[in-house]
N, C-alpha and C positions, 0 to 999 in steps of 0.2 A: 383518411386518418380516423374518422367514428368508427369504419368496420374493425380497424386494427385496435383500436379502443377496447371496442366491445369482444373482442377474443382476446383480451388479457383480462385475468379477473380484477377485481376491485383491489383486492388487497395487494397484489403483485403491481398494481400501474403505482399502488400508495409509496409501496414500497422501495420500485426505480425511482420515483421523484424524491421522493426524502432522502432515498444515496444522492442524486445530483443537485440538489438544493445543498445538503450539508458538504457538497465538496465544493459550490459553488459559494455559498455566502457562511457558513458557519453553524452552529446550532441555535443564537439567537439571533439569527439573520433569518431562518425558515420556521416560519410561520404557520400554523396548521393551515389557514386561509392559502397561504402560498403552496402548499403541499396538494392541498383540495385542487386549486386549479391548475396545475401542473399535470397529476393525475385523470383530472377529468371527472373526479369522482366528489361528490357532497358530503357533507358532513356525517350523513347520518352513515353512510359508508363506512368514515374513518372511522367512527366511532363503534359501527357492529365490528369491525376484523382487530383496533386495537383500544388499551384503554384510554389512550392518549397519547399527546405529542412523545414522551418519553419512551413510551412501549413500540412506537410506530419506528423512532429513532433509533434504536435498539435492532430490531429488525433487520431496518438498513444498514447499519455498523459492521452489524452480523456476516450480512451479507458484503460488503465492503469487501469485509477482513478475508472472507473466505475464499474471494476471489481473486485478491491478491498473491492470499497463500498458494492456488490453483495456479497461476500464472507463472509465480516464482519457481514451483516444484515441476511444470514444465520443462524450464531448463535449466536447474539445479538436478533433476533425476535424469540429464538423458547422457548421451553416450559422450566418451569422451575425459579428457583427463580431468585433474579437480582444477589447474588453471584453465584447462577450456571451457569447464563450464562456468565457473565465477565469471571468466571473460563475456560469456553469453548473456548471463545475468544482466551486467553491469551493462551491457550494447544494447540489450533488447528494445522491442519500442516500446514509447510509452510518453505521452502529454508532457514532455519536460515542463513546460508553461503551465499548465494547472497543478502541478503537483501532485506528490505521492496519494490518492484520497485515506490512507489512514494517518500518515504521518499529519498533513496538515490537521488532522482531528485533535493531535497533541497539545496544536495552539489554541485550542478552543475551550479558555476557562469551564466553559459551564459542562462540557464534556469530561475535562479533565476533573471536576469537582466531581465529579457522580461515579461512587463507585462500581455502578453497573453500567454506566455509558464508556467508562474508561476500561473495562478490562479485557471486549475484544480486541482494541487497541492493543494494550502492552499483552496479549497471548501472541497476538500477530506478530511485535517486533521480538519477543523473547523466542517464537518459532523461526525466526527468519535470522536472528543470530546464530542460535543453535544450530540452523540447517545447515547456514555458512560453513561455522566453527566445526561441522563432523566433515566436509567436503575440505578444508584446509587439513584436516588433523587425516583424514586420506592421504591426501597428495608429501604429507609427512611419513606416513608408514610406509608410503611405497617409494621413496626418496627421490618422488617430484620435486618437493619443496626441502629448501636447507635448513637445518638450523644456527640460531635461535629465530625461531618463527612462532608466536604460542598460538593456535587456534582460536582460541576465545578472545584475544584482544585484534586477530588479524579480523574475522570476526564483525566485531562491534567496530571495526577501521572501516570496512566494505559497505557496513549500514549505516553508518556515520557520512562516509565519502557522499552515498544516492543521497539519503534525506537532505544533505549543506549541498548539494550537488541544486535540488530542486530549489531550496530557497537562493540561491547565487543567480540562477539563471531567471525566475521571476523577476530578482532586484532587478536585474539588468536589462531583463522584458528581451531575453535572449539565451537560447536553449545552450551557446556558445559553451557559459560558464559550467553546465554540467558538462560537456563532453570536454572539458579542458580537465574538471579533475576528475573526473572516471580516467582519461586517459592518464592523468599523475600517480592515480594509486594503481593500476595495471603495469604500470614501468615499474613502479618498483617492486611488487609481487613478481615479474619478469626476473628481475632481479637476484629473487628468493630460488628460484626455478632453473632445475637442472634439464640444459638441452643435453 
């Protein structure tokens, strides 16, 4: 574990710990002292790569979001109809039990209060609506899907579905509840969808 330490730099171990400390406890739950030992790395560390808990938490956000959106554009861009890929989306793997790591950010007052902690957050979900809503508004132009179907409210249904998808299955301390309604909003885009 030290050698693998020591070939990650300082600022990068700072910065995996502070994405999984703020997916794990929150952003007033991770503590720079908790960050420090997580990383491995001392104070004087955090403080030469950022200016502080805020700049450090920014960073990870950052990084968060972007790896979501990498994840998402994986099978959102790949081959296949616009219901096969939303269907991929929605199946893919993913921690149902810890939750979405940007979405839970939403709940996090003191995130949500800071206008520069909160705006990779709402880039990510206005990107991943949008992405949806051009992949529905496809599978309409090529009369996969019927109408009335609007893109943009089918959309914001598909990001709505995961993110109450993650918190149901938490409540219940069982991944059940999201694949019960991924599986209800896929029947009824099914629905929409010309065999």
């Amino acid at each position: 574990m030290y050698s693998r330490r020591m070939s990650v730099s300082a600022s990068e171990r700072l910065i995996e710990a502070t994405r999984e400390l703020l997916w794990e406890r929150g952003y007033v739950g991770t503590s720079p002292k908790a960050i420090q030992q997580a990383a491995g790395a001392g104070q004087g560390s955090m403080y030469h790569h950022f200016t502080g808990k805020p700049d450090l938490a920014l960073a990870a956000i950052r990084r968060t979001a972007g790896e979501l959106r990498a994840a998402a554009e994986r099978v959102l861009g790949g081959e296949g109809s616009a219901y096969a890929r939303i269907e991929a989306y929605l199946l893919r793997e993913r921690d149902v039990l810890r939750g979405c790591p940007v979405g839970r950010l939403t709940t996090d007052p003191e995130v949500m209060a800071s206008e520069t902690l909160r705006a990779p957050v709402d880039e990510t979900l206005d990107w991943l609506r949008g992405r949806l809503a051009g992949i529905v508004q496809e599978g309409l132009d090529s009369g996969e899907f019927t109408a009335p179907l609007d893109a943009r409210e089918t959309a914001a249904a598909i990001v709505a579905t995961a993110q109450g998808g993650y918190v149901l299955a938490r409540a219940a301390g069982s991944p059940d509840a999201f694949d019960t309604a991924v599986r209800g909003l896929l029947t009824l885009l099914s629905r929409r969808t010309v065999r």
